[in-house]
C-alpha positions in Angstrom: 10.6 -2.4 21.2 13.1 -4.7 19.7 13.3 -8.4 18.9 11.4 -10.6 16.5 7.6 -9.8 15.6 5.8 -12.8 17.2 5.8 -16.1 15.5 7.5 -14.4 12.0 11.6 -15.1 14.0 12.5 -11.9 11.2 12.2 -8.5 12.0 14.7 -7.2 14.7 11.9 -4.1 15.8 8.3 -5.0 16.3 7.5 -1.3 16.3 7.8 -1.1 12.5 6.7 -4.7 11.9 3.5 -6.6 11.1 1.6 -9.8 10.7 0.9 -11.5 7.3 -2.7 -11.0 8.1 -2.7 -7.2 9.1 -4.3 -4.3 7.7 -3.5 -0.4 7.7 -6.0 1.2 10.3 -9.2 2.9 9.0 -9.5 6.7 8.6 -12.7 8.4 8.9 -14.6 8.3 6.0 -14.7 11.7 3.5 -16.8 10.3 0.5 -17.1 7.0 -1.6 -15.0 4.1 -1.4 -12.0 4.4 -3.3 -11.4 3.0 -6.9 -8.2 0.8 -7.0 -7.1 -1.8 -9.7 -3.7 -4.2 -9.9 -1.9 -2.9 -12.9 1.0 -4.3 -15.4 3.6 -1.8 -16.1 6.4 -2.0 -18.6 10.0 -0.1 -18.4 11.7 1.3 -21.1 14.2 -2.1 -21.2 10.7 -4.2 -21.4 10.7 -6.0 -18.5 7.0 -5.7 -17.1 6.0 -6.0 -13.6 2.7 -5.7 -11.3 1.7 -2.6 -9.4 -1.3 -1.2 -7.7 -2.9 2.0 -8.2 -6.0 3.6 -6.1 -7.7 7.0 -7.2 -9.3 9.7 -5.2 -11.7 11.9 -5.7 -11.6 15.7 -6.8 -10.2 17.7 -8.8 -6.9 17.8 -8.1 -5.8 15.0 -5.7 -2.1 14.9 -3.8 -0.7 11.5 -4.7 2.0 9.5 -3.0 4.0 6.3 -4.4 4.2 3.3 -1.9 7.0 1.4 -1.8 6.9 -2.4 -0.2 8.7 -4.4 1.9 10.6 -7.7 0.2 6.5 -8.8 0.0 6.5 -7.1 -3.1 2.8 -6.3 -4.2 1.5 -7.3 -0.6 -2.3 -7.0 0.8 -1.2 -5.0 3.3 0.1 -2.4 0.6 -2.7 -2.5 -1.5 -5.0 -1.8 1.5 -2.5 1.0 2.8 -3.2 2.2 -0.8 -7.0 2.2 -1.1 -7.0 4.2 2.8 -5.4 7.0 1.4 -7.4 7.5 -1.6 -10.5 7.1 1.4 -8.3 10.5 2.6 -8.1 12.0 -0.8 -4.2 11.0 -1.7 -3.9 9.1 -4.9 -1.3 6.2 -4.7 0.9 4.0 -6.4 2.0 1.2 -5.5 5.5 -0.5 -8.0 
């Protein structure tokens, strides 16, 4: 599957691509819905920049980091983020 996404004229495989408007499928729900917040960080140069965090519950959660397309700090991403802390994987997203 190769060739633009529809109507976007950019990505060269549509199996990796998605729509502005698209969001991560749903997993099957384990417990409460996830707790996620848009956060500021600063590096050690003091540049700051936005990121996305979502916890999950227990103890001792696996986490993951997220990294986005050029959209940056996208829906999509933060979405992606809060359905693995549904799955018990913390995330962050720079």
């Amino acid at each position: 599957m190769s060739g633009p996404h529809p109507g976007s004229g950019r990505c060269h495989n549509a199996a990796v691509c998605y729509a502005d408007d698209a969001l991560p499928p749903f997993p099957p729900v384990r417990g409460a819905a996830p707790d996620g917040e848009r956060l500021v960080l600063t590096s050690s140069d003091g540049a700051s920049f936005s990121a996305y965090g979502a916890r999950a519950e227990g103890p001792d959660p696996a986490g993951i980091v997220i990294l986005p397309d050029v959209r940056g700090l996208h829906h999509f991403y933060e979405e992606l983020a809060l359905r693995f802390a549904e799955a018990g994987v913390a995330s962050r997203l720079p």
